[in-house]
N, C-alpha and C positions, 0 to 999 in steps of 0.2 A: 208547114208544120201544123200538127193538130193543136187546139187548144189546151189538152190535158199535155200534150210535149212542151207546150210554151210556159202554162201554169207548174211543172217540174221543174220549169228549168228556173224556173222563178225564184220557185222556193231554194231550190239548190245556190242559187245565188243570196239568197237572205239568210241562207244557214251561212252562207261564204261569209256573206258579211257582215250575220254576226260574232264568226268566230273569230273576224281580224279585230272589231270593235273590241273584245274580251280580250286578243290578244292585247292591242295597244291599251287597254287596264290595264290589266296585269303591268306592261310595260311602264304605264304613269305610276303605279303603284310602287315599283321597283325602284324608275325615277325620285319619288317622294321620300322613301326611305333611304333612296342614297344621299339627298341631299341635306334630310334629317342629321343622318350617319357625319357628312361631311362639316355642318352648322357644328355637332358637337366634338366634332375633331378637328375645326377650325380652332371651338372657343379653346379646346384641351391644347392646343399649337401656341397659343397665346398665352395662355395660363404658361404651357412651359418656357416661352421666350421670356414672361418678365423671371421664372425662377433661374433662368439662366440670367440675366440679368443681375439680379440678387446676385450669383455664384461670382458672377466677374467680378461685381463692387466685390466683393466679399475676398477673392483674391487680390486684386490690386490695393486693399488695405492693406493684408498680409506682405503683398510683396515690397508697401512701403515702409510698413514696421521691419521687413527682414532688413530691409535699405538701409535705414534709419539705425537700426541695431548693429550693423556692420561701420556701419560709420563713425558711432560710439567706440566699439570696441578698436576699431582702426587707432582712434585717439586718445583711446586706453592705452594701447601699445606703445603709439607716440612719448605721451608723459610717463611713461615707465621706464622706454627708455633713454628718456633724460634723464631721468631721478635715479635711475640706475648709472648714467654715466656722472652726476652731481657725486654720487655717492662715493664712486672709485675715486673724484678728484680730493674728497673730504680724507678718503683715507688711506690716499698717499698724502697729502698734507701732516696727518696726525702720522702716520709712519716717522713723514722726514721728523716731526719735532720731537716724537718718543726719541730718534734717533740719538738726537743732538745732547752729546753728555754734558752730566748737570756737574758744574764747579763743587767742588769739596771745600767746604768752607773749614779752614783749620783754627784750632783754639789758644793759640799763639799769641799772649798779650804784644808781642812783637810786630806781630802782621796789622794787627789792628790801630798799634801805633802810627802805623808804616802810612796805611790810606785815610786817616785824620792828619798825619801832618802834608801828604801829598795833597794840593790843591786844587790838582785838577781835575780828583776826582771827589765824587759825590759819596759820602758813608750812605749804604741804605739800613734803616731804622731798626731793620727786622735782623740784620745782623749783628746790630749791638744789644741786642737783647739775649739778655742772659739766658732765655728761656730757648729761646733758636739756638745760639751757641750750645746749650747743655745738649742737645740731641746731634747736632749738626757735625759736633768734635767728636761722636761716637758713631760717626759713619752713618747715619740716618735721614731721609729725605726729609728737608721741613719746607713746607706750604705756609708760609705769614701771612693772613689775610686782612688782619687784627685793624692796619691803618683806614681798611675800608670799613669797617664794623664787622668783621668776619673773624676768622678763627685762625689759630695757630693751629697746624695739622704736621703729625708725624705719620708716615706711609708704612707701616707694615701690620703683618697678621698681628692678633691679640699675644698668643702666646709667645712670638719672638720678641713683642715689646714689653711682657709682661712686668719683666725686672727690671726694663730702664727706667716704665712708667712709677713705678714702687720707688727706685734707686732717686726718680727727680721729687717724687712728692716727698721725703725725708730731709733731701736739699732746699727747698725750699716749704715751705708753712703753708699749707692751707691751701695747696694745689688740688685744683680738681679737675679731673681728664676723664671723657667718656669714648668708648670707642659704638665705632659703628662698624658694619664688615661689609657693609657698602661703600663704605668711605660716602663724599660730596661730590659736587662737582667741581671745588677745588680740585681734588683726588682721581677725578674722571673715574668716581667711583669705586675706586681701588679700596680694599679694609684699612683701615687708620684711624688713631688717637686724636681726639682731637678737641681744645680749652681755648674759653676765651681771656684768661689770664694775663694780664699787659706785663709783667715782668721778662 
């Protein structure tokens, strides 16, 4: 081979190899920005692990307030429905005792003779009182509370006792009766007359 063949083949080979040296640039070049690319898509991978992070705390709060919340209301329901079954036993209680008819006290100097001279039984206080007899002999419910510091109470509306209430202050002197249309809780609230009047 001549020298200017061998000197071609030279250069040919330095063009060769510098177009691989440029190539593997290019390729480190590529390399560098991939791993640039990679550093900030590692940090961005991270950054979103701790916000998922955050998101899990953030749910398993929620899902122990929702916990927590159901287990209140569970025990809401619970004492409701006790108090709901307290309540039916309260009022069949008050049913039976509305039931139970109330004795008609009659105005009978007779009868009242009858249970003072009987001895074995006890007169109660609120019956010899002329003020319970006056409503009591006219068919009217009387409430006596009087021995406890409480009041004599007659149980009906204003206007059906309008005239008895009139009919007893004339009978006796200086009577005074107020009504309420609640009634007490003598009354269990019912409308009724009602004085603290010891006669």
């Amino acid at each position: 081979m001549s020298e200017e063949a061998q000197l071609d083949a030279l250069e040919s080979a330095v063009t060769g190899v510098n177009g691989v040296i440029k190539l593997l640039e290019d390729i480190k070049k590529i390399h560098s920005k991939v791993d640039e690319k990679s550093e900030e898509t590692l940090s961005k991978l991270a950054s979103v692990d701790e916000k998922i992070a955050e998101i899990r705390s953030i749910r398993d709060e929620l899902n122990n307030a929702i916990n927590n919340i159901n287990n209140e209301l569970k025990a809401l329901k619970d004492e409701n429905a006790t108090f709901k079954q307290q309540l039916v036993q309260l009022e069949n209680r008050v049913s039976k005792i509305e039931t139970v008819p109330m004795p008609i006290v009659e105005a009978s100097k007779t009868s009242v003779s009858i249970e003072k001279k009987n001895s074995t039984q006890s007169v109660i206080s609120s019956e010899s009182s002329a003020l319970y007899q006056f409503f009591a002999s006219r068919g009217w419910e009387v409430i006596d509370k009087r021995q406890n510091g409480g009041s004599l109470w007659v149980v009906g509306e204003k206007n059906q006792l309008q005239p008895v209430i009139d009919e007893a202050k004339k009978e006796f002197d200086n009577l005074s009766f107020e009504y309420l249309a609640k009634g007490g809780k003598s009354t269990k609230q019912r409308a009724s007359w009602y004085t603290k009047d010891k006669r």
